[in-house]
N, C-alpha and C positions, 0 to 999 in steps of 0.2 A: 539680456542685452550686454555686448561686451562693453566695456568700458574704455572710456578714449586713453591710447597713448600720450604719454606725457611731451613728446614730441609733436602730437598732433594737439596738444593744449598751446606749445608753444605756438605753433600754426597758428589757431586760432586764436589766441591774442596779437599776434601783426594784423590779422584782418580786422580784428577788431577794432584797433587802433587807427587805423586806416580808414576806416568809414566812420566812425565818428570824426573823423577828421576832416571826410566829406559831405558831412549832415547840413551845416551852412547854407553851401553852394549845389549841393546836388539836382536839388529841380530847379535849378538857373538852365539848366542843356534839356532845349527840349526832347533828346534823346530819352530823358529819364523822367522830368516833369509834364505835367499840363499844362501847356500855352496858350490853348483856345479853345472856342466852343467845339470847332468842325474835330480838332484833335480828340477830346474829352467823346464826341460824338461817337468818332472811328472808333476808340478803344472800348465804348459800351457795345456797338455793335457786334466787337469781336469777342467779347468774354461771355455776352448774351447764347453767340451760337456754340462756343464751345464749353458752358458750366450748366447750360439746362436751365429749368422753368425753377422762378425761389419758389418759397425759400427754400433754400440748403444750408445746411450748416458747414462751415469753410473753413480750412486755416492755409491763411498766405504766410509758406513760410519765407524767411529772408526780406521779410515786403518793408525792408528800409523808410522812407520815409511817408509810405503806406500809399503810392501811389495806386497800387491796383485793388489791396482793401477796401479802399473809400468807396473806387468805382464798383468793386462787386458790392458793395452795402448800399449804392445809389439803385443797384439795378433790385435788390429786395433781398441778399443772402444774409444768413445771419453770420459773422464773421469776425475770425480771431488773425489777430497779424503778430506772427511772434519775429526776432530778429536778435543778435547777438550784440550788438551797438547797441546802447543807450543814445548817442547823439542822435540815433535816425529813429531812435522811437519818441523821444522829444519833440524831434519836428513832425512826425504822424499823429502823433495827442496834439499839439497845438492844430493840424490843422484837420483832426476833426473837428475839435471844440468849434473853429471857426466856420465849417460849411455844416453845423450839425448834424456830423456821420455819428453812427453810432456804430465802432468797432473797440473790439477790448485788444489794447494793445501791450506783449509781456514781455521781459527778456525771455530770451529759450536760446536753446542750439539747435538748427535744424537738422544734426546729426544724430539726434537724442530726444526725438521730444516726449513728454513730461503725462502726457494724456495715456487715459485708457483704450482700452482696442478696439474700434469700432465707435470712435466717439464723434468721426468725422464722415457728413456726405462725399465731399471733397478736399483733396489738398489740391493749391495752386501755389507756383512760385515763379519769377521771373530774373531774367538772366543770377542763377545762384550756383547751376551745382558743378561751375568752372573753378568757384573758388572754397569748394569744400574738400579736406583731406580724405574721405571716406564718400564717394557720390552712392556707390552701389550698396553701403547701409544705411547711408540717409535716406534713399528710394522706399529701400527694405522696409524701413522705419515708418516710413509714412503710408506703405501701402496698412501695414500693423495697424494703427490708427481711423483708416476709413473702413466704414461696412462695406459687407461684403456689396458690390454688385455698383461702388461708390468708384470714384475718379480719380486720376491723377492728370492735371492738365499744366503744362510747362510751358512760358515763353521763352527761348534761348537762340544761339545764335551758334555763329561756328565764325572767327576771325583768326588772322593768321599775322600779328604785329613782329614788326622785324625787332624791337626790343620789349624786355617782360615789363611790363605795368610798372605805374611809378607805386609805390606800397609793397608791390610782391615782389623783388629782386628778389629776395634772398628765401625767396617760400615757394614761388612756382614749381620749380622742381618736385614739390611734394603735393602738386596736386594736379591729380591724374585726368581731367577734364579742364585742365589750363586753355585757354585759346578756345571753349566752346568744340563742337563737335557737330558734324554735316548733321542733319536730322534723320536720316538711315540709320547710323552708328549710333547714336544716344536711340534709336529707338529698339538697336538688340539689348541695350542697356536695360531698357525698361524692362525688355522682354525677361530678361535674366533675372528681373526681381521677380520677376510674379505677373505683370500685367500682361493683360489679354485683351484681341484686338486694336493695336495700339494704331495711331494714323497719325497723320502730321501733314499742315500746309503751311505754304511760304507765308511772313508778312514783310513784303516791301513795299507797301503802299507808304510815303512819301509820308501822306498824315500822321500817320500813327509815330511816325519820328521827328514830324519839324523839317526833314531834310528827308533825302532819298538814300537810303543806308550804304555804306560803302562796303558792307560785308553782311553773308546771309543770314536771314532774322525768320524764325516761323515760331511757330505752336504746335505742338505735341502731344498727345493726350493716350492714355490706356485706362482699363476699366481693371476694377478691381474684382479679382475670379470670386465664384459665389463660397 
């Protein structure tokens, strides 16, 4: 495994910073939190059709303040939530303690992660590999990671803001899936790492955001070759 650029460490400490900065406030936007039953509803429905029958063994990488960990542990996966902010895994340990999820949550780098080969049914991640320096060895990495015949399944989006993010002025430039990616293009991506039969549908249903998304939202998924 090569080992990160020092320049891509520095990367990754603005981001990091950054989102601990948004640990607080981040499930205040029902873009990103749980607001309701019908919402918590939509988004079990849709991880149910796309992660298969539990349990599985999971790791959500990026999974910030573990929104979509808790859910796949509601639905029966067994489930690791790694993330590179401490402020958002603070706020995923408090709230599993408080709805009694049972996920183990670690630092890690999702560009790097820490486990052995084949140690995972599936990886799952949501909107993450816009703001990693390295997306197509983080993929690599994670395909490493899952058995063979095991999944990659991705929520992401593709927008197009007329200015860069408040946190990335001065880093977007260095990350080559900035502004998300139509779900065609991220799926030659996939294809490029290894995954096989890869598919993808839109998610603009309304609930799943709180609001009806002003920029394109789907799921993505390829299977990991035997």
């Amino acid at each position: 495994m090569t080992a990160p650029s020092t320049d891509d460490e520095a990367v990754k400490e603005v981001v990091q910073q950054y989102w601990d900065g948004r640990a607080d406030s981040y499930d205040g936007d029902s873009a990103h939190g749980i607001r309701s039953e019908e919402q918590r509803d939509a988004w079990l429905s849709v991880l149910r059709e796309w992660t298969g029958e539990p349990p599985r063994r999971v790791l959500d990488v990026g999974c910030g303040t573990g929104v979509v960990s808790l859910l796949l542990a509601a639905i029966g996966h067994e489930v690791t939530g790694i993330d590179l902010s401490d402020g958002m895994l603070d706020r995923a340990r408090q709230k599993a303690r408080e709805t009694n999820g049972t996920v183990e949550f670690r630092t890690g780098d999702a560009e790097s992660i820490p486990d052995p080969a084949n140690t995972y049914d599936l990886v799952t991640a949501r909107h993450l590999v816009w703001t990693l320096p390295n997306p197509s060895a983080a993929i690599r990495d994670w395909t490493r990671v899952v058995r063979p015949e095991g999944r990659i399944v991705l929520i992401e989006g593709h927008w197009d803001f007329s200015e860069p993010f408040d946190g990335y002025r001065e880093i977007h430039d260095d990350l080559p899936l900035y502004q998300g990616r139509p779900p065609e293009e991220l799926a030659g991506v996939l294809r490029q790492a290894g995954l096989e039969d890869v598919e993808y549908e839109p998610l603009m249903d309304a609930v799943l955001w709180g609001e009806q998304p002003d920029y394109e939202q789907y799921v993505i998924a390829g299977d990991v070759a035997e």
